[in-house]
C-alpha positions in Angstrom: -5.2 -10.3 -2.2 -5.3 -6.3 -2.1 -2.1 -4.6 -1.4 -1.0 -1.4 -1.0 2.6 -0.3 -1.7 3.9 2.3 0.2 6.6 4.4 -1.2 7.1 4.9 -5.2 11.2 5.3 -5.8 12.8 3.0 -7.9 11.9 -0.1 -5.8 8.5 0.9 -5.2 7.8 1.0 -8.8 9.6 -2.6 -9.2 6.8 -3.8 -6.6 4.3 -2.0 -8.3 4.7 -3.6 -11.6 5.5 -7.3 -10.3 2.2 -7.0 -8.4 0.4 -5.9 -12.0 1.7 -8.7 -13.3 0.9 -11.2 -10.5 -2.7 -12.9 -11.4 -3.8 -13.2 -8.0 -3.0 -9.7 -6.3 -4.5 -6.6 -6.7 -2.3 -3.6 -6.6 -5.3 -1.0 -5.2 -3.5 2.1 -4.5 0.3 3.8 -4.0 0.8 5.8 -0.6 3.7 8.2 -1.5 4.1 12.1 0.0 4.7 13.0 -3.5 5.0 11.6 -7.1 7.1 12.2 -10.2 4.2 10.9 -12.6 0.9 10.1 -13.2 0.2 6.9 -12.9 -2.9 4.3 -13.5 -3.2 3.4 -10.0 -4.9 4.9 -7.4 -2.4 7.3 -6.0 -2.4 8.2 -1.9 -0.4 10.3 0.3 -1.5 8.9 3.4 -2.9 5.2 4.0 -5.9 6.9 5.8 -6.9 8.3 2.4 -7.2 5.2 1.0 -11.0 3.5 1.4 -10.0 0.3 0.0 -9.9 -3.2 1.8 -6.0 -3.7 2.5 -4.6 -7.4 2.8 -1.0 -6.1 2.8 1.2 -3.5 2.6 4.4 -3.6 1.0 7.1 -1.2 2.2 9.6 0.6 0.2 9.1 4.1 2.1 11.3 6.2 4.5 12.0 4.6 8.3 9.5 7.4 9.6 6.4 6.1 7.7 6.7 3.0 9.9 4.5 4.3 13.1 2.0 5.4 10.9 2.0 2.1 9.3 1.5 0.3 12.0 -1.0 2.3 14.0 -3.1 1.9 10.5 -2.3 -1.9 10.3 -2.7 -2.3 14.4 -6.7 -0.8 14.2 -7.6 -2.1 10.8 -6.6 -5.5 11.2 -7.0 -5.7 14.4 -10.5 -4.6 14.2 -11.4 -7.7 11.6 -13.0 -11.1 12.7 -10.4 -13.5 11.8 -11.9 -17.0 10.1 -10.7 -20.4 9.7 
């Protein structure tokens, strides 16, 4: 499963690291407006910058990212034939 985590504060990078560590999920990119490091992972300041295949995102951000989140989740998923 490819997620995304959106936001990189303390909790962010909790999420980040637990999904490293998880053998079935694949961490493919951080969405943050700014960052306090470099880091390994792909690093995003907007989810329509990313280009990868989302499964989930993960939330950790400010209340005002939430529209954006889910206009992108609304026409991405959305968009995808669902199969049994």
């Amino acid at each position: 499963m490819n997620v995304v985590v959106y936001g990189y504060g303390l909790m962010g990078k909790k999420v980040a690291n637990a999904i490293n560590a998880h053998e079935t999920l694949k961490l493919v990119g951080i969405i943050s407006p700014m960052f306090d490091e470099e880091i390994k992972e792909n690093m995003f300041h907007s989810l329509e910058e990313c280009k990868e295949h989302i499964d989930a995102i993960i939330d950790f951000s400010h209340p005002n990212n939430l529209n954006e989140i889910l206009e992108y989740g609304l026409k991405n998923v959305l968009n995808r034939s669902v199969k049994p």
